[in-house]
MOPAC internal coordinates of N, CA, C and O (Angstrom, degrees):
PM7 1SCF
backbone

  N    0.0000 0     0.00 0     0.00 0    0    0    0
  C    1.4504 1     0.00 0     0.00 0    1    0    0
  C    1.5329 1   107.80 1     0.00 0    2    1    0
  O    1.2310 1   117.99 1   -76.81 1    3    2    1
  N    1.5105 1   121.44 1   103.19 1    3    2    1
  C    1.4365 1   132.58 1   172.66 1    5    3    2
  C    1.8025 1    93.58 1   -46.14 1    6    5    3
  O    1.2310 1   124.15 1   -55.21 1    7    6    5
  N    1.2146 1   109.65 1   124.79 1    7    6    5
  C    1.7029 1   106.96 1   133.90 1    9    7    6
  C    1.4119 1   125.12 1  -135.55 1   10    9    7
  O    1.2310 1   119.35 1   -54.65 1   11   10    9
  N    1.4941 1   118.85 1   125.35 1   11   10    9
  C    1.6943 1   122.07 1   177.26 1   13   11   10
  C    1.3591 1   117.54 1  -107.84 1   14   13   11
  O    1.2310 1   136.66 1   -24.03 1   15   14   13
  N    1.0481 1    85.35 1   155.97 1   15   14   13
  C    1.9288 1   101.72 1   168.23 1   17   15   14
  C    1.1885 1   105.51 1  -109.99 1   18   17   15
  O    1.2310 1   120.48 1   -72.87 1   19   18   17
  N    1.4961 1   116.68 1   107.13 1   19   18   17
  C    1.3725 1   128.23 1   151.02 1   21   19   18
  C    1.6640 1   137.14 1   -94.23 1   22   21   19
  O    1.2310 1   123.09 1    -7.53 1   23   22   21
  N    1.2260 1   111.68 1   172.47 1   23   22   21
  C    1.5897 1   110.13 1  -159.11 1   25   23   22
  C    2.1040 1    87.05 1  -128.96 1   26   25   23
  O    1.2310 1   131.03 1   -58.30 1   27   26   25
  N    1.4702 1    96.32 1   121.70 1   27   26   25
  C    2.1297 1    83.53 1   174.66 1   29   27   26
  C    1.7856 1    86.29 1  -108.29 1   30   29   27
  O    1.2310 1   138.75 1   -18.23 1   31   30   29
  N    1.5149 1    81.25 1   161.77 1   31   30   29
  C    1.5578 1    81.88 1   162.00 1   33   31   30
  C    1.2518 1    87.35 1  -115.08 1   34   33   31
  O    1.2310 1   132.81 1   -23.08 1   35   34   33
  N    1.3761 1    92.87 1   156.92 1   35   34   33
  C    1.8297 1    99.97 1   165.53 1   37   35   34
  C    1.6938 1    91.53 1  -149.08 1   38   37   35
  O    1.2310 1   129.95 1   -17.62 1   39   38   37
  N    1.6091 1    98.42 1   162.38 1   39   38   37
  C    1.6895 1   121.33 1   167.60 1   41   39   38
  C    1.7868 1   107.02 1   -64.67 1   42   41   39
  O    1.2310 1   130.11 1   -64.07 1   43   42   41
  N    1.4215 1    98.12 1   115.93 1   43   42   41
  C    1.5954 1   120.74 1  -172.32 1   45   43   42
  C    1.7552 1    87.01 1   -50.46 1   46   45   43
  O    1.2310 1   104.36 1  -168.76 1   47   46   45
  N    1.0364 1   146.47 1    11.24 1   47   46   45
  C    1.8678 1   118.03 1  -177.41 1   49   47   46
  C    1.8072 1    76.37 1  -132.51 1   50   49   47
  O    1.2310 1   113.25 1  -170.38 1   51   50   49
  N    1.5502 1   130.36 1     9.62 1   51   50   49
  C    1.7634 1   110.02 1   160.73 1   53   51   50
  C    1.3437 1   116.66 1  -106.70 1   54   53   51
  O    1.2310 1   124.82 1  -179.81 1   55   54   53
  N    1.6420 1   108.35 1     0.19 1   55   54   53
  C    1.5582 1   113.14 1  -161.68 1   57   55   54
  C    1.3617 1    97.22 1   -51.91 1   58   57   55
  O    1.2310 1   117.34 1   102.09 1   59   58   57
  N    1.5489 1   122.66 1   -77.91 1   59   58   57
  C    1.5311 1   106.03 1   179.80 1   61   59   58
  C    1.4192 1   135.24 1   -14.12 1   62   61   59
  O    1.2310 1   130.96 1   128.31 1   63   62   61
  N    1.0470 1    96.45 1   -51.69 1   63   62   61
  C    1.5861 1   108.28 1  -153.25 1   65   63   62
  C    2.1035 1   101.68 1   -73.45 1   66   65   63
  O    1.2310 1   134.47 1   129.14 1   67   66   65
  N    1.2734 1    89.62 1   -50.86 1   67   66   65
  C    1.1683 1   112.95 1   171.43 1   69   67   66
  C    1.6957 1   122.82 1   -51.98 1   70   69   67
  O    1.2310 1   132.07 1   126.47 1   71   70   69
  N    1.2739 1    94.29 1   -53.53 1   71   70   69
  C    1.6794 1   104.96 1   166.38 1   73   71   70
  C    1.6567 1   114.08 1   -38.11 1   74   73   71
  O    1.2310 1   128.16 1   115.51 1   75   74   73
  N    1.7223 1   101.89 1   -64.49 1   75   74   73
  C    1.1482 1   120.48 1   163.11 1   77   75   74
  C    1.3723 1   140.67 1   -25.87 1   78   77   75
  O    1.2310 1   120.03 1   128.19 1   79   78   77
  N    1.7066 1   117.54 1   -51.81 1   79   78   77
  C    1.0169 1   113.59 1   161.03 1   81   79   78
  C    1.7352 1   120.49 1   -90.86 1   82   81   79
  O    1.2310 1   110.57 1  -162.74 1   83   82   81
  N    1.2887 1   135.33 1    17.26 1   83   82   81
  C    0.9629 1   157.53 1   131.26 1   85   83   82
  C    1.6327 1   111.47 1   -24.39 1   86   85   83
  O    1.2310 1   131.13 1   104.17 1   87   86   85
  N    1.2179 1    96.12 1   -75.83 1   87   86   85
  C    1.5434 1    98.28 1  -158.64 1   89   87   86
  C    1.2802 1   118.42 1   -86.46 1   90   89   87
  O    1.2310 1   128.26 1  -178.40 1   91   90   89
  N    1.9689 1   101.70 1     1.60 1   91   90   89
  C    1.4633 1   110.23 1  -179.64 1   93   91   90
  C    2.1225 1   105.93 1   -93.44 1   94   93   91
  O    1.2310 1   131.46 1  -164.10 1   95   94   93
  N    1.3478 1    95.48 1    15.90 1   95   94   93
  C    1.6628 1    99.09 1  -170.25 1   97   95   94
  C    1.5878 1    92.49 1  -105.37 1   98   97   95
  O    1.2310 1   125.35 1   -56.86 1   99   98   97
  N    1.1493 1   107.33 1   123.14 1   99   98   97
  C    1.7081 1   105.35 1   177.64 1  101   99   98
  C    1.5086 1   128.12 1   -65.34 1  102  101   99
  O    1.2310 1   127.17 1   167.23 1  103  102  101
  N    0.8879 1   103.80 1   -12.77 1  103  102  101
  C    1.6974 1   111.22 1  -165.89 1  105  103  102
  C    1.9041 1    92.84 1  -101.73 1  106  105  103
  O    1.2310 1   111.15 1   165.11 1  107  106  105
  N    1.7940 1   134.26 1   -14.89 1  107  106  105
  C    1.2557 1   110.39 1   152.25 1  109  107  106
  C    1.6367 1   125.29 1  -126.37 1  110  109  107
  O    1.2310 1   134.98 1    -9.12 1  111  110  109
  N    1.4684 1    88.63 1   170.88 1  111  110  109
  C    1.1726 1   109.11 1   170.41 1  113  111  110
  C    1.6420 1   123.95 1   -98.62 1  114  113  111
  O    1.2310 1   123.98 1   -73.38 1  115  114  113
  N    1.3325 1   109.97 1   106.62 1  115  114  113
  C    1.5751 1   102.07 1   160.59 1  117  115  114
  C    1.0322 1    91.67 1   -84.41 1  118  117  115
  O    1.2310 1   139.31 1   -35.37 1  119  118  117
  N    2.0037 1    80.16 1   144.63 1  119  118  117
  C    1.6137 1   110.79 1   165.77 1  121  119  118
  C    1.4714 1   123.91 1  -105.69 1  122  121  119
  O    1.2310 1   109.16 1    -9.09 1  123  122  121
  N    1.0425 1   137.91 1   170.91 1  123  122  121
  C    1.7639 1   127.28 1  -142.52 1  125  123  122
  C    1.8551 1    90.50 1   -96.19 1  126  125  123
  O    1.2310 1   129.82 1   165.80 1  127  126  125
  N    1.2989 1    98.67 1   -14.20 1  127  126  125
  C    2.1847 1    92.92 1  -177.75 1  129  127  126
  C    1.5962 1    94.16 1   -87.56 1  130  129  127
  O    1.2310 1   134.51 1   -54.13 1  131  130  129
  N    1.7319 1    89.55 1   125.87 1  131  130  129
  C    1.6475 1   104.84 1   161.19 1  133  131  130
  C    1.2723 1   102.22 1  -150.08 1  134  133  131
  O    1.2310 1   117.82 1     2.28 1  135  134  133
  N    1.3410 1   121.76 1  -177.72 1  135  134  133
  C    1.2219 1   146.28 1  -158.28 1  137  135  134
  C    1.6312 1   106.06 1  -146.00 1  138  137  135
  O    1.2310 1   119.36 1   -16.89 1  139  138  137
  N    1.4921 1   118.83 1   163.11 1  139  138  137
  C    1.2472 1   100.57 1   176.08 1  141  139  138
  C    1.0000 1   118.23 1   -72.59 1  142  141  139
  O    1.2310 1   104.29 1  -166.28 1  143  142  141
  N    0.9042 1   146.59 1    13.72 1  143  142  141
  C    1.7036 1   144.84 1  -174.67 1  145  143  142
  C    1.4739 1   100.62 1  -178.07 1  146  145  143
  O    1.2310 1   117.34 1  -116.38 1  147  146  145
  N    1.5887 1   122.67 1    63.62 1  147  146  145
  C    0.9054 1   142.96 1   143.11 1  149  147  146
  C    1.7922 1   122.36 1  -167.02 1  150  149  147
  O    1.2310 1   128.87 1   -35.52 1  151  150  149
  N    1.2065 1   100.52 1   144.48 1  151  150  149
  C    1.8757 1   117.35 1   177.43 1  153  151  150
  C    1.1337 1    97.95 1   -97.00 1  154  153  151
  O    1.2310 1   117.32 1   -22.41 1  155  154  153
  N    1.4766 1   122.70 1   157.59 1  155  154  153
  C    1.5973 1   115.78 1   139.08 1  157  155  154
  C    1.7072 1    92.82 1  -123.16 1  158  157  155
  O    1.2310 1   125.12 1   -10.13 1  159  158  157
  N    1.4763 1   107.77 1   169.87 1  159  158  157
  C    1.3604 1   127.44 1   174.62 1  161  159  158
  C    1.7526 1   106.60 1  -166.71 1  162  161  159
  O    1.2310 1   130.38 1    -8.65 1  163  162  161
  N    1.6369 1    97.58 1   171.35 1  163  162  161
  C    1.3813 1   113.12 1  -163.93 1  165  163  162
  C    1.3077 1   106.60 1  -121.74 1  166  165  163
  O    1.2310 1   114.24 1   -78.25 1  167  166  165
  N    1.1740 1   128.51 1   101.75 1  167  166  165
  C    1.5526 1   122.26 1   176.25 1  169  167  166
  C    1.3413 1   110.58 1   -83.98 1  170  169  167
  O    1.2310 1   125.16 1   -27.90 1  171  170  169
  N    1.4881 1   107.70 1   152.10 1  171  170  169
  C    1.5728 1   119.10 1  -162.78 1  173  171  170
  C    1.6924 1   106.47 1  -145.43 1  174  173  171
  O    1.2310 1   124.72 1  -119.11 1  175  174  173
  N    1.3756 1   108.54 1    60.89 1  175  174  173
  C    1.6151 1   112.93 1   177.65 1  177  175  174
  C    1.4816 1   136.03 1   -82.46 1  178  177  175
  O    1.2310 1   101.98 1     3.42 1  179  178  177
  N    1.2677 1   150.52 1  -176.58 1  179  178  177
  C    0.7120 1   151.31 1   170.09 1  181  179  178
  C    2.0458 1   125.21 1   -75.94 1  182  181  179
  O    1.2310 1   132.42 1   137.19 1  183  182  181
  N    1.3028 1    93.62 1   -42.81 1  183  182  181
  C    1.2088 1   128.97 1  -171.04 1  185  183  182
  C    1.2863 1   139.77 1  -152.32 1  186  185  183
  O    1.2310 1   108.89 1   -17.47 1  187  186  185
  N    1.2043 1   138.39 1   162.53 1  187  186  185
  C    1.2561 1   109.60 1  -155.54 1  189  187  186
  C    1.7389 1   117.53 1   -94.63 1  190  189  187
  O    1.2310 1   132.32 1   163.70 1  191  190  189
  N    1.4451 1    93.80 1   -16.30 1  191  190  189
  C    1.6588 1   116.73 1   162.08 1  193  191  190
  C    2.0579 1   115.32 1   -44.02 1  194  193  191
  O    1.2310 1   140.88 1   123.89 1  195  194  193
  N    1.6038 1    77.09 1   -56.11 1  195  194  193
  C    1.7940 1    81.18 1  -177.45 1  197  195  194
  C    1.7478 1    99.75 1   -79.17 1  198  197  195
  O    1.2310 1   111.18 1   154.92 1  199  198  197
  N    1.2018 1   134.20 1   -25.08 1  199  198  197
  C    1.4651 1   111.97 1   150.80 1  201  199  198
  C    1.3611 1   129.48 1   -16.81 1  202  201  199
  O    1.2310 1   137.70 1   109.62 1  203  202  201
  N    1.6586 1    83.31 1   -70.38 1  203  202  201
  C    1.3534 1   118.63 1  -148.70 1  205  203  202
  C    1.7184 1    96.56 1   -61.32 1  206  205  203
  O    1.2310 1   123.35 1   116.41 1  207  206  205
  N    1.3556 1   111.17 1   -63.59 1  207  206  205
  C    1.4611 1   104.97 1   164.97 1  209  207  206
  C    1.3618 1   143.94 1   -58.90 1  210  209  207
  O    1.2310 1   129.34 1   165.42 1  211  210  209
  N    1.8030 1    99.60 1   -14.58 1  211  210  209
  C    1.9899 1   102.16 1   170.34 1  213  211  210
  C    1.4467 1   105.54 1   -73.29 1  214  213  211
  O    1.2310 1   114.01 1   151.44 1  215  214  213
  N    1.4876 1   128.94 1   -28.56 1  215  214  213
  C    1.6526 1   140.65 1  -173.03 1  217  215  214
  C    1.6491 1    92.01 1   -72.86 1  218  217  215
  O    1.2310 1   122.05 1   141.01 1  219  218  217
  N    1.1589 1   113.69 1   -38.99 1  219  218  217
  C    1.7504 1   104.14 1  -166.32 1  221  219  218
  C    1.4709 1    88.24 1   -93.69 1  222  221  219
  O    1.2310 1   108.32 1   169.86 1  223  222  221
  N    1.0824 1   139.44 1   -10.14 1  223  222  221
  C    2.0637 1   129.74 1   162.04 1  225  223  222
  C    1.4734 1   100.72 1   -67.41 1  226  225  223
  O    1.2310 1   124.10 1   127.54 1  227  226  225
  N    1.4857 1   109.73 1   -52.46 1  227  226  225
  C    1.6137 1   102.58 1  -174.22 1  229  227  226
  C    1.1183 1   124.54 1   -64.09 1  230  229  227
  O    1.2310 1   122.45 1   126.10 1  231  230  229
  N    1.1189 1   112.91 1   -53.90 1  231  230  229
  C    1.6758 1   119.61 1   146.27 1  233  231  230
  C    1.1907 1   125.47 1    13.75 1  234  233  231
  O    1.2310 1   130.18 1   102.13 1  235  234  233
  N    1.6782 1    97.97 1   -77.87 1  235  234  233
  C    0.9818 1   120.37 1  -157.83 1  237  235  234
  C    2.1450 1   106.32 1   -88.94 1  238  237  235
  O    1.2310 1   118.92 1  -174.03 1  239  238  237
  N    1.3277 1   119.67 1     5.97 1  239  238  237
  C    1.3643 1   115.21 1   174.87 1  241  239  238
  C    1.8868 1   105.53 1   -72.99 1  242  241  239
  O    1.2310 1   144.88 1   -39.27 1  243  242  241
  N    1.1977 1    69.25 1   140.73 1  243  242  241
  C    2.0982 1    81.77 1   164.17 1  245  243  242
  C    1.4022 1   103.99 1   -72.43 1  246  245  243
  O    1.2310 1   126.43 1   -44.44 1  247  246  245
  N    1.5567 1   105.24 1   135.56 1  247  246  245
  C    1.2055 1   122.17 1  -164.48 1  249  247  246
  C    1.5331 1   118.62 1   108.55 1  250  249  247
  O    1.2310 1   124.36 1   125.60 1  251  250  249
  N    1.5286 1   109.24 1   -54.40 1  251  250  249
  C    1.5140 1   116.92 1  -170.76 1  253  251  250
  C    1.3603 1   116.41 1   -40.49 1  254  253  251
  O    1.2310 1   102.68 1   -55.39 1  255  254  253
  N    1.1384 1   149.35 1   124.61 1  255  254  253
  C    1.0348 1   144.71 1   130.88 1  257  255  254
  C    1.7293 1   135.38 1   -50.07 1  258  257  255
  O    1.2310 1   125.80 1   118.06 1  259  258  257
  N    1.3455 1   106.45 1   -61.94 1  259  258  257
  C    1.7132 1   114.02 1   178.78 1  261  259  258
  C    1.5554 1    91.83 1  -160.09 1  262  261  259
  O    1.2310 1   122.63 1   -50.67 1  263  262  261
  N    1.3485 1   112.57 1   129.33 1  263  262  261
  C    1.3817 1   118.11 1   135.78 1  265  263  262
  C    1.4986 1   119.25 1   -83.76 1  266  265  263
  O    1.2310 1   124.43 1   -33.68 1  267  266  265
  N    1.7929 1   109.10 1   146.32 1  267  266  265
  C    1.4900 1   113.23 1  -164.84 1  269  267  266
  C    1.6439 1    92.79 1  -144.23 1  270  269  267
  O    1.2310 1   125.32 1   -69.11 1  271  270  269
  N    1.2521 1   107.39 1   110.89 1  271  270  269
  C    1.7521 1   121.23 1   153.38 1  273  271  270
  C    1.3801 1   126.45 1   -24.21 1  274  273  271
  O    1.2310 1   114.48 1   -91.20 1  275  274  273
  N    1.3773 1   128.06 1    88.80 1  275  274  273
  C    1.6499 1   128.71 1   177.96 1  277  275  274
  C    1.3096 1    91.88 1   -77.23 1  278  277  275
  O    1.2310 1   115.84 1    94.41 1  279  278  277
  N    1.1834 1   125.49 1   -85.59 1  279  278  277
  C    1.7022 1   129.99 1  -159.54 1  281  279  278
  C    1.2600 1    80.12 1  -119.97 1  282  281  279
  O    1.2310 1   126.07 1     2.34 1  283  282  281
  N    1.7907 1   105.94 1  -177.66 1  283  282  281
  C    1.4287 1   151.32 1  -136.40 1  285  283  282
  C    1.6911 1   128.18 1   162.31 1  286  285  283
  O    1.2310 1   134.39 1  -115.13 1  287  286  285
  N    1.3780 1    89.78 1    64.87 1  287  286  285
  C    1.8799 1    88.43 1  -179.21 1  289  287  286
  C    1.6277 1    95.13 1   -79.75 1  290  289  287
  O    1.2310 1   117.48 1   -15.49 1  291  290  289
  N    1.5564 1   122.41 1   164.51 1  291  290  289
  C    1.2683 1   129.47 1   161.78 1  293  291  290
  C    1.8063 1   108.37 1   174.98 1  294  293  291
  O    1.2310 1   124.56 1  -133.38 1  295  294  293
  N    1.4493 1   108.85 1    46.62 1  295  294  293
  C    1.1852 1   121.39 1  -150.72 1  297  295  294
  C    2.3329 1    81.78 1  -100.22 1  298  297  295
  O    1.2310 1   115.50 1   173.89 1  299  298  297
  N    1.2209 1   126.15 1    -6.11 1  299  298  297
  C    0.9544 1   132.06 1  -178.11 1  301  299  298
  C    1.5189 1   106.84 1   -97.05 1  302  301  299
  O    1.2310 1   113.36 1   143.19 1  303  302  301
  N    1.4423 1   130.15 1   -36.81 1  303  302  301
  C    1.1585 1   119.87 1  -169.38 1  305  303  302
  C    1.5699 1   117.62 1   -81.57 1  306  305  303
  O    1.2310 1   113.74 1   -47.59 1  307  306  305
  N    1.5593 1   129.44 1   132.41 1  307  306  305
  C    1.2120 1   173.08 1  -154.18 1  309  307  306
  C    1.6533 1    95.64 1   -72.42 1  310  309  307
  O    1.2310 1   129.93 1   -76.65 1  311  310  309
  N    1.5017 1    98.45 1   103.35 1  311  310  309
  C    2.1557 1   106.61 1  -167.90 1  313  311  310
  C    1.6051 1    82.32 1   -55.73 1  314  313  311
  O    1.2310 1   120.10 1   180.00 1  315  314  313

């Protein structure tokens, strides 16, 4: 089971909003350190597919700018 800590940027007047639908996605965790125009959170997937597609959901919020890879454990998931 991949889990990362990522960093989004988003436009300082979507952080709210953005935050918001954040924490309504089950698979993350925002974490309480931000910046004005940055989140961090912890993804907690199954695989690296459903990663791969929660990063292209976040992505894809209004506001987002870039999600960027802090860490990357996945020393458990099955080659």
């Amino acid at each position: 089971m991949p889990i990362s800590g990522i960093v989004i940027d988003v436009a300082p007047q979507a952080q709210a909003v953005v935050a918001e639908r954040l924490q309504a996605m089950k698979q993350v965790e925002l974490q309480p350190e931000r910046t004005v125009s940055a989140l961090v959170a912890v993804l907690d997937t199954p695989d690296f597919a459903a990663e791969q597609a929660l990063v292209e959901a976040i992505q894809q919020l209004d506001g987002v700018a870039a999600v960027r890879l802090a860490y990357h454990n996945f020393e458990d998931v099955v080659q």
